[in-house]
C-alpha positions in Angstrom: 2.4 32.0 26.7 0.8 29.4 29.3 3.5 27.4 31.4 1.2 24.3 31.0 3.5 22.0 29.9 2.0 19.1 27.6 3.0 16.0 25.6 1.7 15.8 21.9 0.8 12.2 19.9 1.0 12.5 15.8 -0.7 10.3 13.9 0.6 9.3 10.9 0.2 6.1 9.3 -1.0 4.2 12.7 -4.4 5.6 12.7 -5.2 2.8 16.1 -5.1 2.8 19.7 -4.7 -0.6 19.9 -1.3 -2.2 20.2 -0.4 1.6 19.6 3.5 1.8 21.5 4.2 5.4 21.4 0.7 6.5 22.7 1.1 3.8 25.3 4.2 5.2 26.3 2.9 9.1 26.1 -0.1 7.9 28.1 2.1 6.9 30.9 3.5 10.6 31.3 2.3 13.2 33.8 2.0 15.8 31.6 -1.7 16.4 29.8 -2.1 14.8 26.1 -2.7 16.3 22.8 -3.5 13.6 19.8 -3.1 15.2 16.4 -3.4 14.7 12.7 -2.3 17.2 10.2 -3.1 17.1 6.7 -0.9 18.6 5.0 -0.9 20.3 1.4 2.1 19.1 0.0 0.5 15.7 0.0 -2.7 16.8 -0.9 -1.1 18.0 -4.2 1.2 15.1 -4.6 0.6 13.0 -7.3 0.7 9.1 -5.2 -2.7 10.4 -3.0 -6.0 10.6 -4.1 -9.6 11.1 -2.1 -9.6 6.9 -1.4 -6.7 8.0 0.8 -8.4 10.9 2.6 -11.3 9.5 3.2 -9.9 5.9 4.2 -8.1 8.5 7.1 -10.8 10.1 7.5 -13.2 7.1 8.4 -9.9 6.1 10.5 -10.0 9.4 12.9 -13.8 9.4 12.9 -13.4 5.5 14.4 -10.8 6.9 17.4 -12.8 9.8 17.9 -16.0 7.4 18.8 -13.6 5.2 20.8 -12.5 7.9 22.8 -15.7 9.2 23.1 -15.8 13.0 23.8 -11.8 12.8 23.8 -11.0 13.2 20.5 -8.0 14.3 18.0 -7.0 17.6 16.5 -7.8 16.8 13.0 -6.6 19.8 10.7 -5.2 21.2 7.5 -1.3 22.8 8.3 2.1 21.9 7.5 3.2 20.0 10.8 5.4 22.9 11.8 3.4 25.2 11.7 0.9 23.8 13.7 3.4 22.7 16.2 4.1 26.7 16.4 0.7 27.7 17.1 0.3 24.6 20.0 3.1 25.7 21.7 1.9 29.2 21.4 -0.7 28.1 23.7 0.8 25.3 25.6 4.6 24.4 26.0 5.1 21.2 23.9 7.5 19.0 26.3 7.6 15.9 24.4 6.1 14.9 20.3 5.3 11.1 20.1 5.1 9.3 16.6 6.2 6.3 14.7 8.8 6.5 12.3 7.0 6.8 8.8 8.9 4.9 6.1 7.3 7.5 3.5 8.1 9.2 0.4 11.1 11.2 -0.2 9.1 14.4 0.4 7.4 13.2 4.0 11.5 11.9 5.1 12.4 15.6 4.1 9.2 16.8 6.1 10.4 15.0 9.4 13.9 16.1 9.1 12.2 19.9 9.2 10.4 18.3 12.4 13.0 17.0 14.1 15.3 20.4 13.4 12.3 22.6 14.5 12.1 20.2 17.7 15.5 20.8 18.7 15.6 24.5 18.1 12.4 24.3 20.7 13.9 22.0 23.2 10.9 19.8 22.4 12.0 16.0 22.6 10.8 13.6 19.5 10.3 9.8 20.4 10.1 8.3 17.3 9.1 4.3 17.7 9.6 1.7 14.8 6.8 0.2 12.8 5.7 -3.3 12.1 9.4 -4.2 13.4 10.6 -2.1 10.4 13.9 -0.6 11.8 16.0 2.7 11.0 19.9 2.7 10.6 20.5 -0.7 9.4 23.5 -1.6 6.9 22.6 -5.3 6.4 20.0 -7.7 7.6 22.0 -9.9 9.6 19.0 -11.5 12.6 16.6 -9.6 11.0 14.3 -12.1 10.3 14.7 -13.6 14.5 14.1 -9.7 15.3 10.5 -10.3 13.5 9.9 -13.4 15.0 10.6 -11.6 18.6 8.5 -8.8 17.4 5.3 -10.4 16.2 5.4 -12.6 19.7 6.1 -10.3 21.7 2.7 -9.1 24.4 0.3 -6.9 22.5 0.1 -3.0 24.1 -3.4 -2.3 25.4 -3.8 1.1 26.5 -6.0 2.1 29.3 -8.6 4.6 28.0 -9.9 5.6 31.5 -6.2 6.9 32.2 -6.1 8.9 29.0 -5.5 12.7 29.9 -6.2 14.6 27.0 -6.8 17.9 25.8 -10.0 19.0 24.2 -9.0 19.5 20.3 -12.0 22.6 21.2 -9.2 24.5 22.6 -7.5 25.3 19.9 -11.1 26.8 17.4 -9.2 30.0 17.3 -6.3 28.6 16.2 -7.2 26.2 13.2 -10.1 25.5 11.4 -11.2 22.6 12.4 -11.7 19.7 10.4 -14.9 17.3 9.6 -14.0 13.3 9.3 -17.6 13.0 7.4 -17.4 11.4 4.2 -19.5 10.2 1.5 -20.8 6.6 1.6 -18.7 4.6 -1.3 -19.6 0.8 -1.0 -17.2 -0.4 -3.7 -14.1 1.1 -1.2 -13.7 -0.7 1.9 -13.8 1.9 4.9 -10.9 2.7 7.1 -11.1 2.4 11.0 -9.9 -0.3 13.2 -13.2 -1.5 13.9 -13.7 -2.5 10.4 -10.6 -3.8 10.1 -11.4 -6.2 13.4 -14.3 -7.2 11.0 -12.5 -8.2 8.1 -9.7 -9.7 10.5 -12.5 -11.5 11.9 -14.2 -13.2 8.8 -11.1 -13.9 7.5 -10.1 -16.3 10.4 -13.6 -17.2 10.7 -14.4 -18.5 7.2 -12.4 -16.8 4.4 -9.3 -18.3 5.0 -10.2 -21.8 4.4 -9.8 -20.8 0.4 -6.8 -18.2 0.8 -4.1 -20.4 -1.2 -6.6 -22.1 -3.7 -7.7 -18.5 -4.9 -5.4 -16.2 -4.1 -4.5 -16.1 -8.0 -7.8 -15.5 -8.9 -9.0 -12.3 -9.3 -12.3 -13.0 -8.7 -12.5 -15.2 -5.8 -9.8 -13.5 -4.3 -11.9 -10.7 -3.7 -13.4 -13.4 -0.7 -10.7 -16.0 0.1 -7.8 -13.1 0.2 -7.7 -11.2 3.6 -8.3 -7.7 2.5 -6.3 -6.5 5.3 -3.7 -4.5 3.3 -4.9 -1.1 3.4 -5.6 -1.5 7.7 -2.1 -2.5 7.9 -0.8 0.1 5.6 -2.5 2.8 7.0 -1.9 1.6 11.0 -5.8 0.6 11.8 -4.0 -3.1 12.9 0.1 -4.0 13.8 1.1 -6.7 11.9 2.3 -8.4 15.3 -2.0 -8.1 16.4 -3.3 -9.7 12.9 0.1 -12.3 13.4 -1.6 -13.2 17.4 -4.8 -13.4 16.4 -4.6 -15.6 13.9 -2.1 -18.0 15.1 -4.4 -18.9 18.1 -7.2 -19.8 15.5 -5.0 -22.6 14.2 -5.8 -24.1 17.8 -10.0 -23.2 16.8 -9.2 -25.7 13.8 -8.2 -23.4 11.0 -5.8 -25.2 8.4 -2.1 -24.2 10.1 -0.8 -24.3 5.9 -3.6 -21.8 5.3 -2.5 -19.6 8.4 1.4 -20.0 8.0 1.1 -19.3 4.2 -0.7 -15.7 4.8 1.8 -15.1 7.9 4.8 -15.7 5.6 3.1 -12.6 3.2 2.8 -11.0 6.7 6.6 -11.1 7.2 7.5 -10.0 3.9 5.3 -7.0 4.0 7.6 -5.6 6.5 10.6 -7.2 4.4 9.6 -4.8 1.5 9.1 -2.2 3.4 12.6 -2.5 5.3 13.9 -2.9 1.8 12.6 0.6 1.2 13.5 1.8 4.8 17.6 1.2 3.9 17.6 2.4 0.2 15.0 4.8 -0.2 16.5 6.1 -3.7 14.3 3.4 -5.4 11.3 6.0 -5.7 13.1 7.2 -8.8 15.5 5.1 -10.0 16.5 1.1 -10.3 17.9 -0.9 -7.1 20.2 -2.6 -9.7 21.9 0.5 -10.2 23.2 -1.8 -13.9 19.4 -1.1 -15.0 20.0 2.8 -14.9 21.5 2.4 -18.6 18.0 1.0 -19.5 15.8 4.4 -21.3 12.3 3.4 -22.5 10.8 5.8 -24.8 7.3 6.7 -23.2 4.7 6.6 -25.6 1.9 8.6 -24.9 -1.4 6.4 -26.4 0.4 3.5 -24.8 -0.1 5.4 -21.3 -3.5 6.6 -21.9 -5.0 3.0 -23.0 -3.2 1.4 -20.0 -4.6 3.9 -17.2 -8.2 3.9 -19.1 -8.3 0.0 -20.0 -8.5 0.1 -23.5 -5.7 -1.9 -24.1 -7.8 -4.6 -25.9 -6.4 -7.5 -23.8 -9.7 -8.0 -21.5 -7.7 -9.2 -18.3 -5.6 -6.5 -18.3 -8.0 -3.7 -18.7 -11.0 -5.4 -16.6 -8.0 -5.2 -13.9 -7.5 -1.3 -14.6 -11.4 -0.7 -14.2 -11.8 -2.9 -11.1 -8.9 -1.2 -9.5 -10.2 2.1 -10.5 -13.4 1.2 -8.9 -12.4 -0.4 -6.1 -8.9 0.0 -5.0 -7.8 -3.0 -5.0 -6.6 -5.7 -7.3 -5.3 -9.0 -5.7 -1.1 -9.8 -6.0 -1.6 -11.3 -9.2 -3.4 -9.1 -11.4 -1.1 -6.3 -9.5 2.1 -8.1 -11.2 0.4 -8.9 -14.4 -0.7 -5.1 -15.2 2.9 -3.7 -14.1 4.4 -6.4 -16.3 2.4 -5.6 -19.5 3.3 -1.9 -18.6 6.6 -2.5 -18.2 7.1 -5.8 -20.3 4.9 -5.4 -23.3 4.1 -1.7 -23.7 8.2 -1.5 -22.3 7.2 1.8 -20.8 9.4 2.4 -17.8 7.8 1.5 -14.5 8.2 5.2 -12.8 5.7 6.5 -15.3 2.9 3.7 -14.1 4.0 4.7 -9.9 1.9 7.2 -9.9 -1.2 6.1 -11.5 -1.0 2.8 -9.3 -0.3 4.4 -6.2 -3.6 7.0 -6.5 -5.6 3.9 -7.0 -4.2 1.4 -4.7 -6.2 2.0 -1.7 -3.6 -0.1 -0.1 -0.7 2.7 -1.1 2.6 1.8 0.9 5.6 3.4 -0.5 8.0 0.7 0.9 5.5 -2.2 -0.8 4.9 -0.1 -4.0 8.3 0.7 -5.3 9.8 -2.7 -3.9 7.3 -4.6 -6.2 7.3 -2.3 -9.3 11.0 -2.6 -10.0 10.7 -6.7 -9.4 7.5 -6.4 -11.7 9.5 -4.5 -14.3 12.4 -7.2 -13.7 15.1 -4.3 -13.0 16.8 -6.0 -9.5 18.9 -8.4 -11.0 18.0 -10.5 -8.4 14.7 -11.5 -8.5 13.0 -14.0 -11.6 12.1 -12.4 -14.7 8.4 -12.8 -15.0 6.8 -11.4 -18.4 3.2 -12.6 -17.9 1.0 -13.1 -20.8 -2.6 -11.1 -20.3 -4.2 -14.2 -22.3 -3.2 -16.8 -20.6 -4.1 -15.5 -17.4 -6.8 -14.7 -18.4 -7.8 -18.6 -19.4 -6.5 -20.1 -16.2 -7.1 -17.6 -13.4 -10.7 -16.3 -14.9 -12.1 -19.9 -16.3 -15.2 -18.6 -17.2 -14.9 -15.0 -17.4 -16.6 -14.0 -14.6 -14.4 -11.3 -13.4 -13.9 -9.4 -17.0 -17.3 -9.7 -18.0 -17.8 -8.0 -14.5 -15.7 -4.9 -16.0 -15.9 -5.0 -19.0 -20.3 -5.4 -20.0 -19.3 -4.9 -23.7 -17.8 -8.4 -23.6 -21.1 -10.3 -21.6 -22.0 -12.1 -24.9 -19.0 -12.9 -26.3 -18.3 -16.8 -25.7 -15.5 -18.9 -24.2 -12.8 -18.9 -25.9 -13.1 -16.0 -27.8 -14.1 -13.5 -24.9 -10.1 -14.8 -24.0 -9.1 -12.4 -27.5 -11.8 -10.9 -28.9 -9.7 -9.6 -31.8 -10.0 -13.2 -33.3 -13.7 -12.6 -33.8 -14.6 -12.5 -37.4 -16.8 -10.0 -38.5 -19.9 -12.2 -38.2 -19.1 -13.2 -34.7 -18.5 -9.5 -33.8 -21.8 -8.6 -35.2 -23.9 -11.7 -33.9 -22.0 -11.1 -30.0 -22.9 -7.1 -30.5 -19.1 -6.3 -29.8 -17.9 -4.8 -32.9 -13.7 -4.7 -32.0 -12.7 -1.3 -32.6 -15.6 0.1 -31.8 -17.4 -1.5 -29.1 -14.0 -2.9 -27.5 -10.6 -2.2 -28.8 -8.0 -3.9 -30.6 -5.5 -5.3 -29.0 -2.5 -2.3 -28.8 0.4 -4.6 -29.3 1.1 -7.9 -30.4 2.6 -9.7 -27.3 4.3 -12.6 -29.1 6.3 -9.8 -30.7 6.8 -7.2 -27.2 7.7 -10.7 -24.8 10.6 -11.6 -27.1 12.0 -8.3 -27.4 11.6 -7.7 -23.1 13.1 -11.0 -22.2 16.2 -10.5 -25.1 16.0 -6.9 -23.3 16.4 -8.1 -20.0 18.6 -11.3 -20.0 20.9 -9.6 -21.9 21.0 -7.1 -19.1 22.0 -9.8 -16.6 25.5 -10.3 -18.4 26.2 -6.8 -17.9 29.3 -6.4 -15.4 27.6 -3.7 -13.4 24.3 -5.3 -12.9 26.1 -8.3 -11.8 27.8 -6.3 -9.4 25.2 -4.4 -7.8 23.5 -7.5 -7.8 26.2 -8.9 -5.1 25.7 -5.8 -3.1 21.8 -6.0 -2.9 22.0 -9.6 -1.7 24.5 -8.6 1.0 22.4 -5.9 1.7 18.8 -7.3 1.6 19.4 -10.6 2.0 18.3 -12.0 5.8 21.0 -13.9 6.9 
């Protein structure tokens, strides 16, 4: 073994340099640098990640790499320890630098294995908090003045000149090293924080002047709404650098109610995700532990005509198939698919997580389960919300736009009845070539009948003793104060 002695950065989900604290701080040590990013099979096979992920990480290292220049990251396929063992084969890892990952149960596991490995080793492990998301809390007492400190506090620039690091070329006979090439997919936005400046960019620029008027819209959201989500869920951008920038473009005349109302949904992003951080257990089961009693008999064709939009309300599956297509879906149409999931179909929500997460370019564990169980209206807390497809569909989608998009075998079909095709008579079917049942399908349930038995389902589940008390310890728990 070499007695070089060197420091190691891993990259997890803060694929930046920018406004990057534990890198600053490992670039600031004598010792010689090694930036890494492991893929790792367990999460290959897991069921919450898909290729949009990989490749969205993919296009992130490739964006460092050409940032760096020739200095560029160890980009492999391992489990972390053992590629931690063959580094320190080579080199003697003094020090690991990271960000605490506020993942799924199996990654927490993961960095307990880490963390005992690194002691055995005598190798220390600065772990540095995320997006002011904060590990070891009991309650939220300040919490929401820790933010506000956070987001104001000076943005860490790192000086790339000063940047000693080691040639990921050292280690060819140790790993196979991996490409970052991808194919082109123009329906996914890319990952990288260059892109991500871009989107940042038009958003203050232009977008933003329409963020409130159509963020319900899931058409003209796809414009007015920020698409920063994925970038801040996979690290391109801190929330404290998107928070700066924009605030100084209220002085460049942007609307300070357009700004403040998209920083609010800033600070609640790390809300969620703090939520998640403190009771992690909500992967699997209900926060309201009272909702546990609830058991929901899955149903099988229910499932498949959900997750292949052939539900035969046209919002609801035109939202499957854009998500499908793109990864992403705007807040509204996010709540109004769980709901009829959850609500309508009353198929418990832990069957839709993974489906949802695969396609959410955007996954974030601490976001994801945090807004499936409020969705599904299992917090006891939160307003029960049973959203009706049709409706939605009339108000948010005025002319159709959107679910003609997704769904061509409704493009003739006229206002109203493109709302619920299944009112077409035969003639109409025939005459607007979409024959229902077998051009488009019949509506799956009737939700005058499913809404009525969910909300009888669910307030009646607000008198029960234990969900009222579980409800006083999650707002004592969660609630900033």
């Amino acid at each position: 073994m070499l007695n070089n002695k060197i420091n190691v950065f891993w990259f997890k989900r803060d694929l930046r340099i920018l406004d990057n604290l534990p890198l600053f701080e490992a670039s600031k040590r004598d010792a010689k640098l090694l930036l890494i990013y492991v893929i790792e099979d367990f999460l290959l096979n897991d069921k919450h990640y898909s290729d949009i992920h990989w490749n969205f990480i993919k296009q992130s290292i490739d964006d460092i790499n050409k940032s760096l220049g020739e200095k560029s990251i160890l980009f492999v396929r391992s489990d972390v320890i053992s590629a931690l063992k063959k580094i320190n084969k080579k080199f003697k890892i003094q020090s690991i630098y990271s960000h605490l990952e506020t993942g799924i149960d199996i990654t927490y596991q993961r960095d307990k294995k880490v963390s005992k490995y690194c002691k055995a080793n005598a190798i220390n492990w600065f772990e540095y908090e995320k997006n002011y998301v904060k590990r070891g809390l009991k309650n939220r007492k300040k919490w929401i003045e820790g933010w506000n400190e956070y987001v104001r506090s000076p943005i860490v620039n790192i000086d790339l000149d000063r940047l000693d690091l080691i040639d990921p070329n050292e280690f060819k006979d140790e790993f196979i090293l991996l490409s970052t090439n991808t194919k082109n997919n123009k329906n996914i936005q890319p990952g990288g924080t260059s892109n991500a400046l871009k989107y940042l960019e038009t958003f203050s620029d232009n977008r933003i002047k329409n963020y409130n008027k159509n963020i319900s819209k899931p058409q003209e959201s796809r414009f007015s709404c920020s698409r920063l989500s994925p970038y801040i869920s996979w690290g391109n951008l801190s929330s404290r650098y998107i928070w700066q920038k924009l605030k100084k473009s209220i002085d460049h005349g942007n609307s300070k109610f357009q700004v403040n109302s998209f920083l609010s949904r800033l600070r609640w992003n790390s809300h969620f995700i703090q939520r998640f951080e403190m009771e992690s257990s909500i992967e699997f089961s209900s926060v309201n532990r009272g909702y546990q009693i609830i058991k929901k008999k899955i149903n099988d064709s229910y499932y498949t005509a959900w997750t292949d939009g052939e539900t035969g309300f046209p919002l609801v599956d035109a939202s499957i198939k854009c998500l499908k297509a793109t990864g992403y879906l705007n807040f509204r149409m996010r709540s109004m698919i769980v709901s009829f999931f959850t609500h309508h179909l009353w198929q418990p929500w832990q069957l839709s997580s993974h489906f949802l997460a695969r396609n959410f370019l955007d996954f974030e564990p601490g976001i994801h389960y945090s807004q499936l169980q409020m969705q599904a209206g299992e917090t006891g807390v939160n307003t029960i919300r049973i959203y009706n497809p049709t409706k939605n569909a009339i108000e948010k989608d005025k002319e159709a736009i959107f679910i003609k998009k997704w769904i061509p075998e409704l493009k003739n079909v006229p206002k109203p009845l493109v709302f619920e095709p299944w009112k077409m008579s035969e003639v109409e079917q025939k005459l607007f070539n979409c024959e229902i049942g077998k051009n488009y399908p019949g509506r799956i349930v009737d939700i005058a009948v499913t809404r009525k038995y969910a909300l009888d389902k669910l307030w009646g589940m607000r008198r029960n003793v234990e969900v009222k008390v579980d409800k006083k310890r999650i707002l004592s728990r969660h609630i900033n104060s």
